[in-house]
C-alpha positions as CSV (number, residue, x, y, z in Angstrom):
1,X,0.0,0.0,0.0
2,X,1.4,3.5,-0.9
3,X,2.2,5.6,2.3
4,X,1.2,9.1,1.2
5,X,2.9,10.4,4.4
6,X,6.0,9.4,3.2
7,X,5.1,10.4,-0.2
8,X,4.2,13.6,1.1
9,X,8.3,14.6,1.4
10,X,9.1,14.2,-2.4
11,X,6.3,17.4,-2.9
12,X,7.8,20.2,-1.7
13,X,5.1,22.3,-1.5
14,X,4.1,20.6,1.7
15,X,7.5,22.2,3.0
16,X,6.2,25.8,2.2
17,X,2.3,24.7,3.4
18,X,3.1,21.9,6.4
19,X,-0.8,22.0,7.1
20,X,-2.0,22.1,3.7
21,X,-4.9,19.6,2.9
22,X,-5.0,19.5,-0.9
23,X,-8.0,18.0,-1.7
24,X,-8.3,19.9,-6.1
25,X,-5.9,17.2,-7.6
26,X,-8.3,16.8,-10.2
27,X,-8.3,20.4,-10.8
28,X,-4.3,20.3,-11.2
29,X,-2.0,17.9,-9.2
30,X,1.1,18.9,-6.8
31,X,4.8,18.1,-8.5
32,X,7.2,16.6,-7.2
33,X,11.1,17.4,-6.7
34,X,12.1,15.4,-9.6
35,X,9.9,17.4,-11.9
36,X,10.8,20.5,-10.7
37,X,14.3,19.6,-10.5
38,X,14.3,18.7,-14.0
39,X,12.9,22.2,-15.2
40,X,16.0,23.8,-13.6
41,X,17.9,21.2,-14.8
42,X,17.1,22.4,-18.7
43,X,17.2,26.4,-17.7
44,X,20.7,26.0,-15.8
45,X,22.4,23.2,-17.7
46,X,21.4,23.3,-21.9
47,X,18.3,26.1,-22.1
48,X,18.3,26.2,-25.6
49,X,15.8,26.1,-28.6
50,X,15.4,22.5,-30.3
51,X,15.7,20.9,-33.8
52,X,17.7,24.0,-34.4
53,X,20.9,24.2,-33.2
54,X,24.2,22.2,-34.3
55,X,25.3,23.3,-31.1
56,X,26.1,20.3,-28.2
57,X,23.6,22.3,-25.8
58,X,20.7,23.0,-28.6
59,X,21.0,18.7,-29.2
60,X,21.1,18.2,-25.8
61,X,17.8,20.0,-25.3
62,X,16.4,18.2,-28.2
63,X,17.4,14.9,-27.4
64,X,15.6,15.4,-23.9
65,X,12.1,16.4,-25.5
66,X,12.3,14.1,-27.9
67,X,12.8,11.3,-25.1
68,X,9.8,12.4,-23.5
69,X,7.6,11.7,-26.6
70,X,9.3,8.2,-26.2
71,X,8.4,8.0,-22.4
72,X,5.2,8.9,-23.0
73,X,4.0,6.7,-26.0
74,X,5.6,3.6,-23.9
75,X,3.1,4.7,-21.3
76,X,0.2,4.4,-22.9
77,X,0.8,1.6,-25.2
78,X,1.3,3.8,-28.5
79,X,2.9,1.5,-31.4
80,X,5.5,4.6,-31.9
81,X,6.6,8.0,-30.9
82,X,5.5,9.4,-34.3
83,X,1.9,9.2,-33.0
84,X,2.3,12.0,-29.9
85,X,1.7,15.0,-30.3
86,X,2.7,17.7,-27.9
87,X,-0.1,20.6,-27.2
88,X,-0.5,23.0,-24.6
89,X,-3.4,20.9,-22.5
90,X,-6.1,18.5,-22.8
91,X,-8.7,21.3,-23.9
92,X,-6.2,22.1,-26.9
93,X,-5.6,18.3,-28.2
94,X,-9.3,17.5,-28.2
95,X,-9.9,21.2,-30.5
96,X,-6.8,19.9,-32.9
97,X,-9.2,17.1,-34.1
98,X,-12.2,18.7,-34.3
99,X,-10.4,21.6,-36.4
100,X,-8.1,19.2,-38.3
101,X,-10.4,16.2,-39.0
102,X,-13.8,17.2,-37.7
103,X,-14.0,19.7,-40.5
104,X,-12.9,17.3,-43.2
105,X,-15.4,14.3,-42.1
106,X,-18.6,16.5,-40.8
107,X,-21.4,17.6,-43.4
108,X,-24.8,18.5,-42.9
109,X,-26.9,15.7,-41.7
110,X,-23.8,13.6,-40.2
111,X,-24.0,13.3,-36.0
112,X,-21.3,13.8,-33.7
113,X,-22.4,11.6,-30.6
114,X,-20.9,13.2,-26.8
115,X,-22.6,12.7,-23.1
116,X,-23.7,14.8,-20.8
117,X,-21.0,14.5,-17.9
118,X,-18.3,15.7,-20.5
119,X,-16.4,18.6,-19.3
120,X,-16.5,21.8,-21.2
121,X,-13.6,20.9,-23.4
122,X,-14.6,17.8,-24.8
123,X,-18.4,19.5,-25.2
124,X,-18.3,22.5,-26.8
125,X,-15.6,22.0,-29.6
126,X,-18.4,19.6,-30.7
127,X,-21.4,21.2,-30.1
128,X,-19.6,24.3,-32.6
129,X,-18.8,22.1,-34.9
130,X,-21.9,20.6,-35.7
131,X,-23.6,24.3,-35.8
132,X,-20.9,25.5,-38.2
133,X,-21.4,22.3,-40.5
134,X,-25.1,21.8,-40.1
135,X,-24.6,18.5,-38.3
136,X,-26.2,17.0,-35.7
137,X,-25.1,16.9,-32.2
138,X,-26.5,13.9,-30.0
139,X,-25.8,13.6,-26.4
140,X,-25.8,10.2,-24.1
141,X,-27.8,10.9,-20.7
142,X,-27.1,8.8,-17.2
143,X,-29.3,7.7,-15.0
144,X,-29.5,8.8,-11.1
145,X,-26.4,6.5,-10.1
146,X,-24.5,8.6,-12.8
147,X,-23.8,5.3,-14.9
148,X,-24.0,6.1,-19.1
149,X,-27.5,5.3,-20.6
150,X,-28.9,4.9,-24.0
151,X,-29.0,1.9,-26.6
152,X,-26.1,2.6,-29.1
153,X,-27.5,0.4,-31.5
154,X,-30.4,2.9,-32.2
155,X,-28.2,5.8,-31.1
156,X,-25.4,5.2,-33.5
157,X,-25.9,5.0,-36.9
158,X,-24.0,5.3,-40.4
159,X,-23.8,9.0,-40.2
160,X,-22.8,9.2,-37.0
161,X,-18.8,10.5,-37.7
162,X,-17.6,11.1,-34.3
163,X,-17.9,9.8,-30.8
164,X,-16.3,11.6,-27.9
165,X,-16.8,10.8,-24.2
166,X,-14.6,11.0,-21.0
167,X,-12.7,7.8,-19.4
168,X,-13.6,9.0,-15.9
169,X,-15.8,11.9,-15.4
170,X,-14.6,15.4,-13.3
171,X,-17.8,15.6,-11.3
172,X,-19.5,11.7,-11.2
173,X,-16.3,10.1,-10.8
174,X,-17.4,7.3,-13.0
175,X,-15.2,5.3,-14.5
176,X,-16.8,4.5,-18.1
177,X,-16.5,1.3,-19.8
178,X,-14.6,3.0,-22.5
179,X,-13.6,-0.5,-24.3
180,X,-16.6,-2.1,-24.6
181,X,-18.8,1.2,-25.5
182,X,-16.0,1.6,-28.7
183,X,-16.3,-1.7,-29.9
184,X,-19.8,-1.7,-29.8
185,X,-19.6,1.8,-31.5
186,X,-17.3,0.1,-34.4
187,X,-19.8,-2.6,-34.3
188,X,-22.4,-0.2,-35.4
189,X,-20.7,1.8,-37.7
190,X,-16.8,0.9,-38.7
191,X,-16.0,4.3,-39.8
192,X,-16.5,6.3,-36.1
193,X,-13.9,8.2,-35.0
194,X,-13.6,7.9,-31.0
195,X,-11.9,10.9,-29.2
196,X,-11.3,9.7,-25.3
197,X,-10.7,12.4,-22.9
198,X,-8.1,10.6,-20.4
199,X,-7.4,13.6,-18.6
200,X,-8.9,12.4,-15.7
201,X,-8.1,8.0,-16.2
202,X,-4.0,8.4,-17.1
203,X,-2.7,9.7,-13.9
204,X,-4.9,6.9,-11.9
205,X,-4.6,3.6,-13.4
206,X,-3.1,1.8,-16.6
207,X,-4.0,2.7,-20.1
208,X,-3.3,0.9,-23.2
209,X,-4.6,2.7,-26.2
210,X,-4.1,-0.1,-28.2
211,X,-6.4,-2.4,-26.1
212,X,-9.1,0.4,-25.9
213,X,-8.8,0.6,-30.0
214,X,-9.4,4.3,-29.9
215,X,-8.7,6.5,-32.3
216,X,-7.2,9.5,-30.2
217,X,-6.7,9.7,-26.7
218,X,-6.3,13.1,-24.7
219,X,-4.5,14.0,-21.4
220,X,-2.4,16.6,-19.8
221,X,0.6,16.7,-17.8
222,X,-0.1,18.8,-15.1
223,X,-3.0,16.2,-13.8
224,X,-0.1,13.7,-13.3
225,X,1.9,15.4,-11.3
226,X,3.8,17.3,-14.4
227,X,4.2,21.2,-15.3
228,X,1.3,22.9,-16.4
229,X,1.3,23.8,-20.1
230,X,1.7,20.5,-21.8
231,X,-1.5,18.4,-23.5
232,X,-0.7,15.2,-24.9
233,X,-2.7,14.1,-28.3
234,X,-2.5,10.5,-29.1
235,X,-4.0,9.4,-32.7
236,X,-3.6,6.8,-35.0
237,X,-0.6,8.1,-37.3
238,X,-2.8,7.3,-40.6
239,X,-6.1,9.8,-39.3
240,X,-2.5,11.7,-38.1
241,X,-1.3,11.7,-41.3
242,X,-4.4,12.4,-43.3
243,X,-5.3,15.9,-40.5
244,X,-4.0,19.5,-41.7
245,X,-1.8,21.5,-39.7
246,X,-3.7,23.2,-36.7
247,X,-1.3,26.2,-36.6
248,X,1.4,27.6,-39.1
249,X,4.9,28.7,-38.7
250,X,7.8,27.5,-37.8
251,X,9.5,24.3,-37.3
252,X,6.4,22.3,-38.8
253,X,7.2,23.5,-42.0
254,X,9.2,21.2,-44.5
255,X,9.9,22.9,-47.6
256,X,9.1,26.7,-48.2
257,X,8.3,28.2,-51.8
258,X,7.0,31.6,-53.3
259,X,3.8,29.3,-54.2
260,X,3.3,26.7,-51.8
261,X,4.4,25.5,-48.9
262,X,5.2,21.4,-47.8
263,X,4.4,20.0,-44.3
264,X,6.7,18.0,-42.2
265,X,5.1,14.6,-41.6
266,X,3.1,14.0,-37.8
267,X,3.8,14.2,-34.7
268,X,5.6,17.9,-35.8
269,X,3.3,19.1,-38.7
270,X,1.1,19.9,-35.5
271,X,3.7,21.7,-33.4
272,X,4.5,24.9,-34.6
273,X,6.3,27.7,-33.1
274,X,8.9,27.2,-29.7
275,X,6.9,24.6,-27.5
276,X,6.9,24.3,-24.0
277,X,10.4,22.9,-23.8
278,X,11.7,22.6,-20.5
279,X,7.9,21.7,-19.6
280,X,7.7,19.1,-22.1
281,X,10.9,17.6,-20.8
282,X,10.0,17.5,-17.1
283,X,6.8,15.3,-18.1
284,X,9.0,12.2,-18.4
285,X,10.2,13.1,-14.9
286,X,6.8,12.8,-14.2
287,X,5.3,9.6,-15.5
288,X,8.9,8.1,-14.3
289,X,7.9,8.9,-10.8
290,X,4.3,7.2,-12.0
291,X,5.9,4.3,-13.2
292,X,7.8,3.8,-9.7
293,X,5.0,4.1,-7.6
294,X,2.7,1.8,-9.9
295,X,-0.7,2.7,-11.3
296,X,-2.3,-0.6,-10.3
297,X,-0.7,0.8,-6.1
298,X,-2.6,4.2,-7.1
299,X,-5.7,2.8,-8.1
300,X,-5.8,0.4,-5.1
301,X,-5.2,3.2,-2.8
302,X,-7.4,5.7,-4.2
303,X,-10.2,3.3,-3.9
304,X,-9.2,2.4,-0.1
305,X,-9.3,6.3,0.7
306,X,-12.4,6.9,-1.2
307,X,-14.2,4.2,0.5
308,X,-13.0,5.2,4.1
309,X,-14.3,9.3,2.8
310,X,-17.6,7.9,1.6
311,X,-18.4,5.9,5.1
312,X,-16.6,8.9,7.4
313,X,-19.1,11.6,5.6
314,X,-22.3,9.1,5.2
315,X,-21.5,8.3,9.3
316,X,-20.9,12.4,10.1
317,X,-23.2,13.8,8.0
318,X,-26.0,11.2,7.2
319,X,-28.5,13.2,4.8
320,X,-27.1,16.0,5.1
321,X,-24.7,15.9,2.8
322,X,-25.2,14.3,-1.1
323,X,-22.7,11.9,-2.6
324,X,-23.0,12.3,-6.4
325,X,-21.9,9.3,-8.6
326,X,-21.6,5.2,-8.3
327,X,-22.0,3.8,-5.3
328,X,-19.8,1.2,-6.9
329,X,-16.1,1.5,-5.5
330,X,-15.1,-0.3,-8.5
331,X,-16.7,2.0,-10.9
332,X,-15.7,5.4,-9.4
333,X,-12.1,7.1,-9.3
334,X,-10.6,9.4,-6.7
335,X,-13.4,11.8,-7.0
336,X,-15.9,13.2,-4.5
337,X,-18.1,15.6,-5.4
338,X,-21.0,16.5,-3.0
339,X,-23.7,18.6,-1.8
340,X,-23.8,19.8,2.0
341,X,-27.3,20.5,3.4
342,X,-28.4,23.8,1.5
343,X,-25.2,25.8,2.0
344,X,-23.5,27.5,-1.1
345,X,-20.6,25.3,-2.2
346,X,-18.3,28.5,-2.2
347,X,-19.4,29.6,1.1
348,X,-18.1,26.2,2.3
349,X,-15.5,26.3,0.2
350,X,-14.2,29.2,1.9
351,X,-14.4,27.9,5.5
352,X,-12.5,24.9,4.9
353,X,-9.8,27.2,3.3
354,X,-9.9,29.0,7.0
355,X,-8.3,25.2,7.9
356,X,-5.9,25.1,4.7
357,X,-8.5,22.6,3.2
358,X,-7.9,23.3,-0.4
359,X,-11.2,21.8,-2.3
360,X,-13.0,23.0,-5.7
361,X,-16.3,24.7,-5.6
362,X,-18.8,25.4,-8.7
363,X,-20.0,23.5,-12.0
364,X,-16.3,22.6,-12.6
365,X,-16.8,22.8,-16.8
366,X,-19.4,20.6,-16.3
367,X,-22.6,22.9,-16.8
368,X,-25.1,20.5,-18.5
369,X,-24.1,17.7,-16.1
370,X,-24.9,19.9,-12.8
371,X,-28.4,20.9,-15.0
372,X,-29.1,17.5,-15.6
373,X,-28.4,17.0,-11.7
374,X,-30.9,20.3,-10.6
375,X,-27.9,21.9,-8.8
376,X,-26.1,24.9,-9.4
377,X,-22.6,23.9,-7.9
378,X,-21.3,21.3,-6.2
379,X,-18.4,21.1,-4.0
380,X,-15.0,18.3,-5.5
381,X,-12.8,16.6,-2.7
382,X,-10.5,14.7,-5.1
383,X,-8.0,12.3,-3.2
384,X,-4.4,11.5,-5.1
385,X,-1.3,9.5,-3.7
386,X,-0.2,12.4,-1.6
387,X,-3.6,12.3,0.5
388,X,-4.4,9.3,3.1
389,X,-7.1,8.8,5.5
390,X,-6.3,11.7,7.8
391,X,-7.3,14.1,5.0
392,X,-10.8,12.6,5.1
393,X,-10.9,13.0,8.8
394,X,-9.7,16.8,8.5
395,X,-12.1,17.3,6.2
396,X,-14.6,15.7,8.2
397,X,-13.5,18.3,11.3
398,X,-13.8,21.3,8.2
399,X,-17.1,20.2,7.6
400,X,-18.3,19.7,11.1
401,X,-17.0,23.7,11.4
402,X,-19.1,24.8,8.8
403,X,-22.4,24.0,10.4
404,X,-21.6,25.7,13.3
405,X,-20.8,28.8,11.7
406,X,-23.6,28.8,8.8
């Protein structure tokens, strides 16, 4: 079993906050001192642009990003590194496909299936893109345990071009049955594209791409315990290869002529311009760290301090307070998102900061979901490998505060 106290001294932040409670990892996660090590590392030792330079420290630099597109497609079970694709976040991967291959495959009439427990980024791209094209934009509902419902068989059909759900939901916490709901998809209709948000699935337990028989897969680095500013986009190089450039400039560009210009070839036809270098580099810090630890060790412990959360509020709180998502241990992630008697999530929100309890209050980009739900906000505890049972029971204490003062 992981022992997040111990865990707790490789995050140094807990150094400059000894009291913090951080409890918003799904929001962003806390980074370790390897990853931030290896960001100084880059700026002190060979900061330098890349693909550019003949220069030792210039190939230095490159070699290092270049190894984290390696790191990163062993990971997740990618066949090469020619199929990742560095972005600036999950919200920017999943717009690259819908401007780079939604537009080619959409026309009036054709369906772009999503769900309603999508966050904002793997919603709206959509939704726009089948108002622009004069498609049709279908959404799967869930039921009150917050479990996907529909029948695909008369949901999907042969114009329907696109499905794009979420692995594991921000708000629910449920874990979908992403494999079987693609091949049943395929089943329907062979030519689908599937778009998988992972944002919230890669940091918290194995994914092999391959197995799920996706066709793009979305995360970003600063959920799993990497620097902010980097988005990883999987795809299958051919749909890769056959996608126009998102953006234009430099270093994507092959060949350069008064009358046309020629593309490099994918993953780097899609990143143009300086990238986040030294953040891009830090990332295999990251998923190293990951790899040490074990996914299947973070999934087990997530689920042991979930369960001890859910029993410790139902016990405290009784009906007072509203669990939303599976009851299902083995269908939920690290999630916890609740309602507490008829108090304004940011009002409580703000108490429990009082007590360096660091949650997320509000519809956390997941407006039609908290519609479909009849509540305005909710408030997120979400519980990561630096958080153990004594978090729940400070949160507990927080909570217990809160009714005394409101």
């Amino acid at each position: 079993m992981i022992d997040s106290k111990k865990i707790k001294k490789d995050f140094p932040i807990f150094d400059s906050n000894p009291g913090l409670v951080y409890l918003d990892s799904t929001a962003t996660s806390l980074k370790p001192h390897s990853v931030i090590n290896k960001i100084s590392e880059y700026y002190s030792k060979y900061s330098s642009n890349i693909f550019r330079g003949v220069y030792r420290i210039s190939e230095r630099a490159t070699e290092e990003f270049e190894e984290t597109r390696e790191v990163v497609a062993k990971f997740i079970g990618a066949k090469s590194r020619e199929e990742i694709v560095f972005t600036r976040n999950t919200t920017e991967s999943i717009n690259l496909v819908a401007y780079s291959l939604g537009r080619q495959v959409m026309r009036e009439g054709d369906e772009i299936l999503t769900t309603v427990m999508e966050h904002h980024s793997n919603f709206v791209p959509w939704q726009v893109l089948t108002s622009e094209t004069g498609a049709i934009f279908k959404i799967l509902d869930i039921n009150d345990d917050g479990y996907l419902i529909g029948d695909l068989d008369r949901i999907i059909t042969n114009k329907t071009k696109i499905l794009a759900l979420t692995y594991v939901s921000n708000v629910l916490s449920t874990i979908n049955p992403v494999k079987e709901i693609i091949a049943k998809a395929k089943a329907i209709n062979p030519e689908i594209i599937t778009v998988v948000d992972a944002a919230q699935a890669v940091p918290h337990m194995e994914i092999n791409v391959l197995d799920l028989d996706c066709d793009f897969l979305v995360f970003s680095s600063h959920k799993m315990l990497g620097p902010t500013g980097v988005g990883v986009l999987w795809g299958k190089y051919e749909l890769l290869d056959r996608m126009f450039p998102f953006m234009y400039g430099g270093e994507m560009i092959s060949e350069v002529y008064l009358d046309q210009t020629k593309f490099k070839k994918p993953p780097h036809k899609f990143e143009a311009g300086t990238p986040a270098i030294a953040e891009v580099i830090a990332l295999k810090e990251a998923i190293k760290y990951l790899n040490r630890i074990g996914l299947q060790n973070i999934r087990a412990h997530e689920e042991d301090v979930v369960k001890y959360a859910i029993d410790r509020l139902g016990k405290a709180f009784g009906d007072k307070i509203r669990i939303i998502g599976p009851k299902d241990l083995n269908t939920r992630g690290g999630i916890i998102a609740f309602n507490f008697e008829d108090y304004h999530a940011h009002d409580v929100a703000s108490i429990l900061d009082e007590d360096n309890i660091a949650v997320r209050a509000g519809n956390h980009c997941a407006m039609p979901l908290h519609k479909k739900l009849g509540i305005a906000a909710s408030l997120r505890a979400s519980y990561y490998i630096y958080n153990g049972k004594e978090d729940v029971d400070i949160l507990v204490s927080g909570l217990k505060k809160v009714q005394k003062l409101l």
